[in-house]
N, C-alpha and C positions, 0 to 999 in steps of 0.2 A: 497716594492717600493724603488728605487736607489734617494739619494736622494744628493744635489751637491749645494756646498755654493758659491754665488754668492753676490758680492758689487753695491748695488744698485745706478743708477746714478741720480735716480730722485726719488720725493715721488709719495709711490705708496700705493692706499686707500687699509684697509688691511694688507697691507705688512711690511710697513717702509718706513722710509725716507729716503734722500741722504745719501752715507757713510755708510750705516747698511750695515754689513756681516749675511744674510740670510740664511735660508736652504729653500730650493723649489723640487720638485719634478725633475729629469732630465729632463724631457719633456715640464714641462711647462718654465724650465727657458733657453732648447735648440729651442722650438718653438712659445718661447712668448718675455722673456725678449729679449737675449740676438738679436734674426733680430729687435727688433723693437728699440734697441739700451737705455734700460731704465736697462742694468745691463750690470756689466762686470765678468767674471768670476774671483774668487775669487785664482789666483795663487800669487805665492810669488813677482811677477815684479810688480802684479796688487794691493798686500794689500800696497804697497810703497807710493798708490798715493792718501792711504787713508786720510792721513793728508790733502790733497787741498780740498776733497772733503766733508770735517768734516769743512772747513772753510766756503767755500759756503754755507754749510747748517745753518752754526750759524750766517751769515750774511743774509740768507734769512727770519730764525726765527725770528730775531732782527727787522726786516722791517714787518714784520707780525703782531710780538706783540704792536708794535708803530698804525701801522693803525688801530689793534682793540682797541687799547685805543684810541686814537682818534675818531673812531665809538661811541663807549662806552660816550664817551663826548655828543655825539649829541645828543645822543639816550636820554639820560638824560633831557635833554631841553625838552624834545620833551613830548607833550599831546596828547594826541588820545581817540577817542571817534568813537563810531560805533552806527550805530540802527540797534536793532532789532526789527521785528513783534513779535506783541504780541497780540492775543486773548483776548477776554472775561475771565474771573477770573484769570489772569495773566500768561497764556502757552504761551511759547514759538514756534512761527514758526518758525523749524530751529534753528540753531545756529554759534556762532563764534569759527572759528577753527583757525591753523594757518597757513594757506595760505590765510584766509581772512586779518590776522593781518598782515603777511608779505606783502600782497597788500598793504595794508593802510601804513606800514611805508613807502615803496618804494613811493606813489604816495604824499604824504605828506611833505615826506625827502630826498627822489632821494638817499636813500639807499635802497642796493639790499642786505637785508636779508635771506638767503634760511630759510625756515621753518621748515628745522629739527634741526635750531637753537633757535628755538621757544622753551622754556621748557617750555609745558603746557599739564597737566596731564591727562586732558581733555575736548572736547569740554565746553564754555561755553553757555548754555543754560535761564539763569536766568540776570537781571539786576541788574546793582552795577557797583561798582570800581573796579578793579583786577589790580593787582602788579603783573607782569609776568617777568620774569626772561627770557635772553636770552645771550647763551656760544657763546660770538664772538671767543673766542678762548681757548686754554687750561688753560689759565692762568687768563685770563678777561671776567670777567660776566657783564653783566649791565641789571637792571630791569625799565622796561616801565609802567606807566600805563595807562591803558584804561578803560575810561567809557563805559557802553553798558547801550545806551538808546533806549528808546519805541518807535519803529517809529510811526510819525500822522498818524494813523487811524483815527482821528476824522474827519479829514479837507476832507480824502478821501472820507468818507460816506457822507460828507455833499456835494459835488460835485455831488455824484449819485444820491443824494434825491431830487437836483435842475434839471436834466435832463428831 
């Protein structure tokens, strides 16, 4: 396969970010990048303008890594608590995953956490406190925690046995 380096203008998932000199396949960077305007081909006029476009990128980083700390600040304030159903000899109905946690922060903190920022190993199933860990960015982690409590079944069954 022909394969043809191009200077990317924007970041792109996968690929790199502004100012990277790439290698891409001929085709996907004659019928991907280069019409949709997210690379420029990598000639001698074009690696000159590498310097403005190496500046943009470190003034967008810089604005990045400020608002994930600043996240990170909130996040830390921040207490969360969930129920869970829970059965007879203490099973779990279901469990907490994390697009349940990223709900709960969003509607609690009017932050919009995507969930595969969530670093959580796996569902939790069981009640307690959990310290979860979440990568706002390459460089800034901040850990939340969350109670998972039982939800009232009691109060439930005594509604149905008044009926």
């Amino acid at each position: 396969m022909a394969t043809v380096e191009v200077i990317l203008k924007q970041k792109i998932e996968g690929l790199g970010s502004e100012a990277d000199v790439v290698k891409v396949k001929r085709g996907f960077a004659r019928n991907f990048l280069l019409p949709q305007g997210r690379a420029y081909e990598a000639t001698r006029a074009n690696l000159r303008h590498l310097q403005q476009l190496q500046e943009v990128r470190a003034k967008r980083e810089a604005e990045e890594r400020v608002e994930a700390e600043n996240t990170a600040g909130k996040l830390k304030k921040l207490r969360l608590s969930l129920e869970l159903s829970v059965g007879q000899g203490g099973k779990a109905f279901g469990s907490v995953t994390t697009a349940d946690i990223a709900a709960l922060i969003a509607d609690k903190s009017k932050l919009e956490i995507d969930r595969h920022q969530i670093l959580l190993d796996k569902p939790i199933k069981t009640l307690g406190s959990y310290d979860i860990p979440i990568k706002l960015h390459a460089d800034v982690e901040a850990e939340i925690t969350l109670r998972v409590l039982a939800a009232d079944t009691v109060g439930a069954s005594k509604e149905e046995s008044e009926d």
